[in-house]
N, C-alpha and C positions, 0 to 999 in steps of 0.2 A: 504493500500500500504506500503512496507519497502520501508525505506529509502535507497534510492542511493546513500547516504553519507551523514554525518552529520556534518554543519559547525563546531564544537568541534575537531573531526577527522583530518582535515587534517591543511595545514599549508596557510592560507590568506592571498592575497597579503600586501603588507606593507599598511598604506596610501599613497595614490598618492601623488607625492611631484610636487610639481610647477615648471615649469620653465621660468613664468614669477610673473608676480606680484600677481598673484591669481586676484579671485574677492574677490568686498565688498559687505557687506551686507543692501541690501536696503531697503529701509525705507517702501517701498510699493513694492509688486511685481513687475516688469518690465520684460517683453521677451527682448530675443536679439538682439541687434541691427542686422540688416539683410539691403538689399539694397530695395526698395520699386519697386515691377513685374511689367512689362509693362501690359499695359493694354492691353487684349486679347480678338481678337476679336472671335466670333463664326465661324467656319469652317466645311464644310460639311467632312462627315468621306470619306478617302480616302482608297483605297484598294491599292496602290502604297510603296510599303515596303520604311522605312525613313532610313536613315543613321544612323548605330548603333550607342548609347550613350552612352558612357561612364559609365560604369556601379556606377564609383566612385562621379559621377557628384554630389551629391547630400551631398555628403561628403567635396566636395571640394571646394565650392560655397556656398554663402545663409546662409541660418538660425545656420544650423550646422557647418559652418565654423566658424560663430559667438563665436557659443557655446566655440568653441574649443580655440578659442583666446581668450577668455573671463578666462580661465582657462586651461591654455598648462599643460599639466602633462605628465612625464615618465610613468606614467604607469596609463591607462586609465583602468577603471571599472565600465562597467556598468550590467544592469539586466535587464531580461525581467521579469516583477510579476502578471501574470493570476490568478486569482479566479478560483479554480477548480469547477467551477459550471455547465459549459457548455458546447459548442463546440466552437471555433472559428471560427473569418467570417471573408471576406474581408479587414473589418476595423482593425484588428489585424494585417494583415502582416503586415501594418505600422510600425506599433510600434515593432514586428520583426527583418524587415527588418531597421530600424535605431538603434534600441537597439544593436545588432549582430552587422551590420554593421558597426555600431560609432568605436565599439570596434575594430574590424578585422582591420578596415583602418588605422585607429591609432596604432596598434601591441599590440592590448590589449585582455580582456578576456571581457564572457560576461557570469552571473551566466541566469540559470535558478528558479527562485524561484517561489515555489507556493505559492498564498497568502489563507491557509488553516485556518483562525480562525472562519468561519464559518460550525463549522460540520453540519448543520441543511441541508444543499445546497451540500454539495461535496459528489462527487459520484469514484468510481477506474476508471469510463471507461472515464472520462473524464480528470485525469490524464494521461492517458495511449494516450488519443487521440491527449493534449497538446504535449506532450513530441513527438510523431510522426507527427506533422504536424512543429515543428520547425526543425527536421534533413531532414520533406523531402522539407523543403525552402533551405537547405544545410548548415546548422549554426548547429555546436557541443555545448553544454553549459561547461562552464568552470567547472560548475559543477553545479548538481542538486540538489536545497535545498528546506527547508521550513521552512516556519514563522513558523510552531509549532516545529523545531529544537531550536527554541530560546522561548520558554513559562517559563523556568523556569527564565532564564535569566530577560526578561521582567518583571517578576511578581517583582523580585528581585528590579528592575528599579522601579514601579510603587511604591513597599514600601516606598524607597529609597523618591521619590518625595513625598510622603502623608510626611513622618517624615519632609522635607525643606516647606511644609504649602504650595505644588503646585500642589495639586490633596486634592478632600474630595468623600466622598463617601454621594449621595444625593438619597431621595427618593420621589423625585417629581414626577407626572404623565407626559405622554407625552404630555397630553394639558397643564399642568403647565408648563413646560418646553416654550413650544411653545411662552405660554406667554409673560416667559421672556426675551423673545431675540424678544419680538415686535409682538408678535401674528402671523396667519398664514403668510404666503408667501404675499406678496405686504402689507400687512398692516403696520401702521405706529404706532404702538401704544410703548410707554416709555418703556424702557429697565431697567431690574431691578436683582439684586441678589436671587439668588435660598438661601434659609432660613439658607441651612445647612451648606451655603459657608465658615462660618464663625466657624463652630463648631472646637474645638481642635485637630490639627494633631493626639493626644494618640487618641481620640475618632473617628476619622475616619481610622486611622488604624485598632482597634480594629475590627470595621464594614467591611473595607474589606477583615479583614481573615474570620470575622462569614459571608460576601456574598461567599467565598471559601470553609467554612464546611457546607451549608447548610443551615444555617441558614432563608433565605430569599426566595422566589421562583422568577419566570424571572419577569420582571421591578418590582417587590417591592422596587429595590437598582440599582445603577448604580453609578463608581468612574467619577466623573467628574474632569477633569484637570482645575484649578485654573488660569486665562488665563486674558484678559483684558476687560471688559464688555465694556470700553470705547472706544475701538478700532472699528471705521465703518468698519471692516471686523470681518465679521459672522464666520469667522474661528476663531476666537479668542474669542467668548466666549463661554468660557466652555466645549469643545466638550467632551463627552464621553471620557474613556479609556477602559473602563471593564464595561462587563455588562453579566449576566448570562442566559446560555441557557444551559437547563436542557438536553441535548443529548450526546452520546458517540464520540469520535474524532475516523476518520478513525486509527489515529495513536496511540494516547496516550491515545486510551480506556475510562473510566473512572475514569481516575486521574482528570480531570480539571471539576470544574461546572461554571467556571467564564473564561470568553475567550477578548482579548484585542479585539479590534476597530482595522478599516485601519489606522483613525487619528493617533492612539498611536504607532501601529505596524511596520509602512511604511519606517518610517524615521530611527526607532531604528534599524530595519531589514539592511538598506543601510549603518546604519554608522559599524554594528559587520560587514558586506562584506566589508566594505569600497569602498564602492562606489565611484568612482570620479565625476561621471556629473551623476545624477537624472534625465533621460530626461522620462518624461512624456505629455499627453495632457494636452489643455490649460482650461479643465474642472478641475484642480485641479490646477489652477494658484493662484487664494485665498489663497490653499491651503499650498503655500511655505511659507505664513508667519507662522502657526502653527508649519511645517516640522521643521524651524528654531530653533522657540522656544524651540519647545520640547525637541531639541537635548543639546542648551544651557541650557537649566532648569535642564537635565541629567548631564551634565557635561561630554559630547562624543564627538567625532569625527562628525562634520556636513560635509556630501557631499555637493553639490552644485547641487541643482531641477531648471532647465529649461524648458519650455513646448513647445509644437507645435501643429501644430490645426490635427483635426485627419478627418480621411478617411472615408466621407460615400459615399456609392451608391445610387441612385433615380432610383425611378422604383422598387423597393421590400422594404422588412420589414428585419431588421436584430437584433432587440431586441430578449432577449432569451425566454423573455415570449410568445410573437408573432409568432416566431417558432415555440417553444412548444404547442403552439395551432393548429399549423397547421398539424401540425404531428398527435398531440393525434384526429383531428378531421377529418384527414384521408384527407386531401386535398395533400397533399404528401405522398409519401411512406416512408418515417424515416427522419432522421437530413441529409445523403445523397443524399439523391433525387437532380440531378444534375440541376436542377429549380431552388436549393436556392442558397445563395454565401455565406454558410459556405464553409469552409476551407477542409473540406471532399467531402461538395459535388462539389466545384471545381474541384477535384479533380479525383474524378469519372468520371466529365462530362470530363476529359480529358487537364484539362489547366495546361500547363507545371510551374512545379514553378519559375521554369527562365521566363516564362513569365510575372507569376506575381510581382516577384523583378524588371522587367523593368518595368513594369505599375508603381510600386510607385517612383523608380525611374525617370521616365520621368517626372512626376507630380510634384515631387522638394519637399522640405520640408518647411515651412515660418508659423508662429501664426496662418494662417487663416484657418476655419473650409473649408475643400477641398469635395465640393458636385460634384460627378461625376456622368453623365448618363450612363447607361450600356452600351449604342451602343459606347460610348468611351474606355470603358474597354475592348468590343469584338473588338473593331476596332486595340487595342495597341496587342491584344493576337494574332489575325489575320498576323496582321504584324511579329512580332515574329513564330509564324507557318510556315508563307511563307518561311524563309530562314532556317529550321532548321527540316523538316519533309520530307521524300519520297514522291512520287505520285504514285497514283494505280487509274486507274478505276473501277469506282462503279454507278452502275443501282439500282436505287431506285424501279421502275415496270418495269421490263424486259419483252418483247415481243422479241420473233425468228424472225432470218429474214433465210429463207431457200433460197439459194443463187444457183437455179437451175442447172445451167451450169456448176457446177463444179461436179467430181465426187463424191459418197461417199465417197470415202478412201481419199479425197483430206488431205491436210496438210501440212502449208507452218509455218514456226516456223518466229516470228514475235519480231527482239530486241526491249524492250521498254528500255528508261532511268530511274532510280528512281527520278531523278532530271535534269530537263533540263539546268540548269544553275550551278552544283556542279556535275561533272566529279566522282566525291569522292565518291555520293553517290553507282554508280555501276549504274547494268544495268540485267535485265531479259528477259526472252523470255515465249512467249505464242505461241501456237496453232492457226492458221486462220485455218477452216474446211468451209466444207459446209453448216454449223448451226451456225450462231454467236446469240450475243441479243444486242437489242440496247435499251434505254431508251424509254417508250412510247410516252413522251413527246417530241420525237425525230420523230415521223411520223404524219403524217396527212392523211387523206381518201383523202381530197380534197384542192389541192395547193394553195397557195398565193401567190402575189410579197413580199410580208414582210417575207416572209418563206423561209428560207436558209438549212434546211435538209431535211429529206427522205422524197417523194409523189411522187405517181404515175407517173412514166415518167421523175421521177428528182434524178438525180446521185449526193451521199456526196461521202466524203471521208471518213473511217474508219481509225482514227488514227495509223501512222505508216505502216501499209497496201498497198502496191506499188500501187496498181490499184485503182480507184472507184468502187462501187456499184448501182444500177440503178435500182430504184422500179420498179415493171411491175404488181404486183395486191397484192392482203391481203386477209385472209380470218378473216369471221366478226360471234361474236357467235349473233344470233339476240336476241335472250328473253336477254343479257345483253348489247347487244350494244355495246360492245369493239371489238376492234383487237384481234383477235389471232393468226394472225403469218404475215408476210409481207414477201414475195416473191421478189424476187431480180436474178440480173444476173451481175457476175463480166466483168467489163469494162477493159481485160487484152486484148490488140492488138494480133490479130491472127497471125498475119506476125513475132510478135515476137523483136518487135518496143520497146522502151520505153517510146515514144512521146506518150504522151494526153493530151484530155483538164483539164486541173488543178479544180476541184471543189472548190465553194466557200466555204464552210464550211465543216471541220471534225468532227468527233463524234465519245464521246468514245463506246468501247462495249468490251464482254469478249468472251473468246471461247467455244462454246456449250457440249467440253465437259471436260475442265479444270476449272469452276468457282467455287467458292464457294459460296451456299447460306447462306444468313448472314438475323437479322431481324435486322433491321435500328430504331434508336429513336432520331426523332427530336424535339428538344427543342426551346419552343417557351419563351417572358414573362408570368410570371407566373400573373403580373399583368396586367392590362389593362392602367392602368393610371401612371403618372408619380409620381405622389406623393401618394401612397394608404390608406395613413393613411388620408387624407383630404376627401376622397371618405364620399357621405350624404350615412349611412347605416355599416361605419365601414369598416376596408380591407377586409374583409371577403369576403364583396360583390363585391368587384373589382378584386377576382379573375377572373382568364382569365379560360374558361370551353375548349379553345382549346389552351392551355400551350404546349401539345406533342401531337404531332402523331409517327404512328408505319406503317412499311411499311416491312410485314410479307415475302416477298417473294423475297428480294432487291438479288442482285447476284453481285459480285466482282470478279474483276480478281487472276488467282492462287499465283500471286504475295505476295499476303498476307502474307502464310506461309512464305518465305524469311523475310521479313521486323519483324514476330514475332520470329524469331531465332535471330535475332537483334536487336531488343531491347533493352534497353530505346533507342530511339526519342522525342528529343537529348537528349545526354548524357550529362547533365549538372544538377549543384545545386544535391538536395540531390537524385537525381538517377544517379548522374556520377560515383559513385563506385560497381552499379551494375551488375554483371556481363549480360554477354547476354545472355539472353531466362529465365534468374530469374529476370525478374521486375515484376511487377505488372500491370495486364491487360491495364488499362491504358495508360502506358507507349505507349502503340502498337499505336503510333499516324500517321498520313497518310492526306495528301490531296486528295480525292474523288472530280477526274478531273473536273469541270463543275457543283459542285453539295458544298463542305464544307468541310470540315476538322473533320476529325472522328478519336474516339480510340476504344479500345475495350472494353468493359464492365466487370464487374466480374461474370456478369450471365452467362459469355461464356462456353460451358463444349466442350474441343476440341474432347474430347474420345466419346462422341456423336454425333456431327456433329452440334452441337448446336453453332453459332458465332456471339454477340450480339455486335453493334456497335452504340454508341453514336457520335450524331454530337457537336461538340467540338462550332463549329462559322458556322454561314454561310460563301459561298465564295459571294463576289460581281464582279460579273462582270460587263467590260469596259461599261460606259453609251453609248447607243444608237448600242449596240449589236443585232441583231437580235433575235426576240423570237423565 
């Protein structure tokens, strides 16, 4: 990939100046002070749209209000710093949407950096996929960098420290290592110096220029920073700086054989942008007391690192390895596949990014790891949907209803609203003919009292449609047992009256010969269980074998077309600048009357006749509704 600019190039903000006391530097990590959440009780998921939030809520209140007091600055600077290794999921708009937002609310910038010192792992499409899933959250980066824009710099730093006796270059194994910081993970065993701690700064410089010519292959050597063994934080002893991986940089080619660590990278990265607030999760809260250090041991500009507990989802797997297994194992169709909650395949399946910046939004920001079920995430998208999309009816299995009584050539043109509740949105017209279709789910052979639409002898109302409709028989294919067409007679007073009896229930339908057929994908959990990785037999097995159906023959009203000439729905976050009828399939969002909320897919081809539609959320409707 070239660089999009090179921090050398242009001109970086100043360091942030204070404009109160600043912070001080603590003895042990500490989050910020924040107000302690009420205790919340469990609520069943409501389909009732909630009173918008304040979008800034989150900024304004709480953890991050903290932050901001903690450290008032003229000029706030923060960064977003991805590993170009994967795609992004759920769990990242977080950290997005605070990074960006910190910045924006405050009238500051916010870099883009890629944290590229692992050539082994980065790939261009995963650059390419970062950088567009954060313009289409709607956040510009102040500018696009990378940690290998600062490799020579660093290297310079890393000298710099071996020559002050605060880095050596050691060649212990990684079970010695292991050892000396007390054996594996939980063990308790004495803590002790790596051999070479002690060897002379000339002599360990020397050794990290011959780990820079070659000299050495991958873990024969590695510089470790000289730190405090006696410190009960693991972040301080000793961590790597440099360690060698014999592969080519997306970037710098084959100039580098020796590549910096996060530990050494991260801090040095934030103090050359000048970072003001470091805000990070609270899996690298340890980690502030190294961050510290290192930058004092350099003799640099120290940002100020804060953390917050980050975003998972229950009910799927979002590790990139786990992914990648499912993909390479064919249980998804790519890293998109609208089943998973990567950041693409959200994206696919149709969930507005304004929906997703409320979702974290509403959830609030505070230290604590925020474990959310998905029926909450679809319940906050849901809501978001409802005030901010068109309505179109859509038949999932369409059966005729041939509506005897009226002529052929009949044809009474029928205004529908795009929004019953938003004037704004407009309004269309359809075709009522002597052929309409109604859902099959919509008739029955044989009536009930629990049954409020079409059977034999019993009149609905077709939405919008002046008059009712009144079954009088169906014809049935036998060897499959369905309906295939139901028979009807319009319920228009002869006299010329506009008095009747009012039907209990309406139902959508489209006209027989304005619809368009569309093939419908509805998405279920991909897993079965709430926690998949706990599942006896591995996630694997807790795949759900009925995640999607397809309903090959669904039919929609012609309305369609309108609402894709207008596009995005809504026009907000990063599709508010595009124009209409150039967004991206998706964009084409809709509630599908009585059935979900659907967009359009990219497998759509309109010059064929081909128009694939994904369901975004289910709709819930009102409990104790008639089936």
């Amino acid at each position: 990939m070239e660089a999009n600019s090179k921090s050398e190039a242009v001109n970086l903000p100043e360091h942030p100046k204070e404009t109160g006391k600043g912070s001080r530097k603590p003895k042990v990590p500490k989050p910020a002070k924040e107000p302690k959440p009420p205790q919340v009780k469990k609520e069943k998921a409501s389909n009732v749209p909630a009173a918008p939030i304040d979008p800034n809520s989150m900024f304004k209140e709480g953890f991050l209000k903290s932050v901001y007091n903690e450290k008032p600055s003229e000029r706030v600077v923060t960064r977003f710093p991805p590993e170009p290794n994967g795609y992004l999921h759920i769990g990242h708009s977080k950290a997005i949407a605070i990074n960006f937002g910190f910045a924006r609310y405050h009238n500051g910038v916010c870099y883009l950096r890629f944290d590229d010192t692992n050539p082994g792992a980065e790939e261009e499409k995963y650059f390419t996929a970062i950088e567009n899933m954060v313009q289409w959250l709607g956040f510009t980066p102040y500018q696009t960098t990378y940690s290998s824009d600062n490799f020579d710099k660093l290297y310079e730093l890393a000298e710099n420290l071996i020559k002050k006796d605060g880095a050596y270059v050691c060649h212990c194994t990684e079970t010695e290592i292991k050892l000396q910081k007390g054996g594996e993970k939980g063990a308790a065993g004495p803590r002790y110096a790596c051999p070479h701690r002690n060897r002379p700064p000339e002599e360990s410089w020397t050794e990290f220029r011959a780990m820079r010519d070659g000299k050495y292959k991958e873990k024969e050597a590695i510089l470790r920073m000289k730190q405090d063994l006696t410190d009960g934080n693991p972040q301080m002893w000793d961590l790597a700086a440099y360690r060698i991986i014999e592969k080519e940089h997306h970037r710098t080619g084959d100039k580098w054989r020796i590549y910096p660590t996060y530990d050494f990278t991260h801090c040095l990265c934030d103090s050359f942008e000048n970072i003001s607030h470091s805000l990070c999760t609270t899996e690298f809260q340890l980690s502030r007391v190294s961050y510290e250090w290192l930058c004092d041991a350099v003799e640099i500009y120290k940002p100020m690192q804060r953390e917050y507990g980050r975003l998972n989802l229950t009910g799927t797997v979002l590790s990139k390895r786990k992914l990648l297994e499912l993909v390479d194992k064919k249980y998804v169709r790519g890293w998109d596949d609208p089943r998973l909650y990567t950041l693409i395949a959200l994206r696919r399946r149709g969930v507005p990014p304004g929906a997703i910046l409320s979702f974290v939004n509403e959830l609030g920001v505070s230290t604590a790891l925020t474990n959310i079920q998905i029926v909450r995430f679809e319940q906050s998208v849901r809501r978001y949907l409802e005030q901010t999309v068109p309505r179109l009816m859509l038949l999932l299995d369409p059966i005729p209803v041939i509506i005897d009584n009226l002529p052929d050539d009949y044809t009474e043109d029928i205004e529908l609203p795009f929004s019953p509740k938003d004037p704004s949105f407009g309004t269309h017209t359809i075709p009522f003919t002597k052929t309409v279709y109604i859902d099959r789910t919509d008739f029955r052979e044989i009536d009930s009292k629990d049954f409020f639409r079409l059977a034999p002898g019993k009149a609905v109302g077709l939405l919008k449609v002046p008059f009712p409709i009144k079954a009088t028989s169906f014809d049935k294919d036998e060897s499959s047992g369905l309906v295939t067409a139901v028979h009807a007679v319009y319920e228009k007073p002869e006299d010329g009256s506009t008095g009747f009896k009012k039907p209990k229930t309406y139902i959508q339908w489209v006209g027989g010969a304005s619809h368009v057929k569309a093939e419908v994908r509805v998405f279920n959990p991909l897993f079965r269980s709430e926690n998949p990785l706990a599942v006896e037999g591995g996630y694997l097995s807790d795949v759900n074998p009925d995640s999607e159906e397809f309903y090959p023959n669904a039919m929609i009203e012609s309305g369609l077309e309108e609402i894709r000439k207008r596009a995005p729905w809504p026009e907000e976050e990063g599709e508010k600048d595009v124009k209409r009828g150039e967004a991206g399939w998706e964009s084409v969002r809709f509630q599908g009357l009585r059935v979900g909320y659907f967009c359009m897919d990219r497998d759509t081809e309109m010059e064929g006749g081909k128009v694939v539609l994904n369901r975004i959320v289910s709709l819930k409707e009102d409990a104790g509704k008639g089936s």
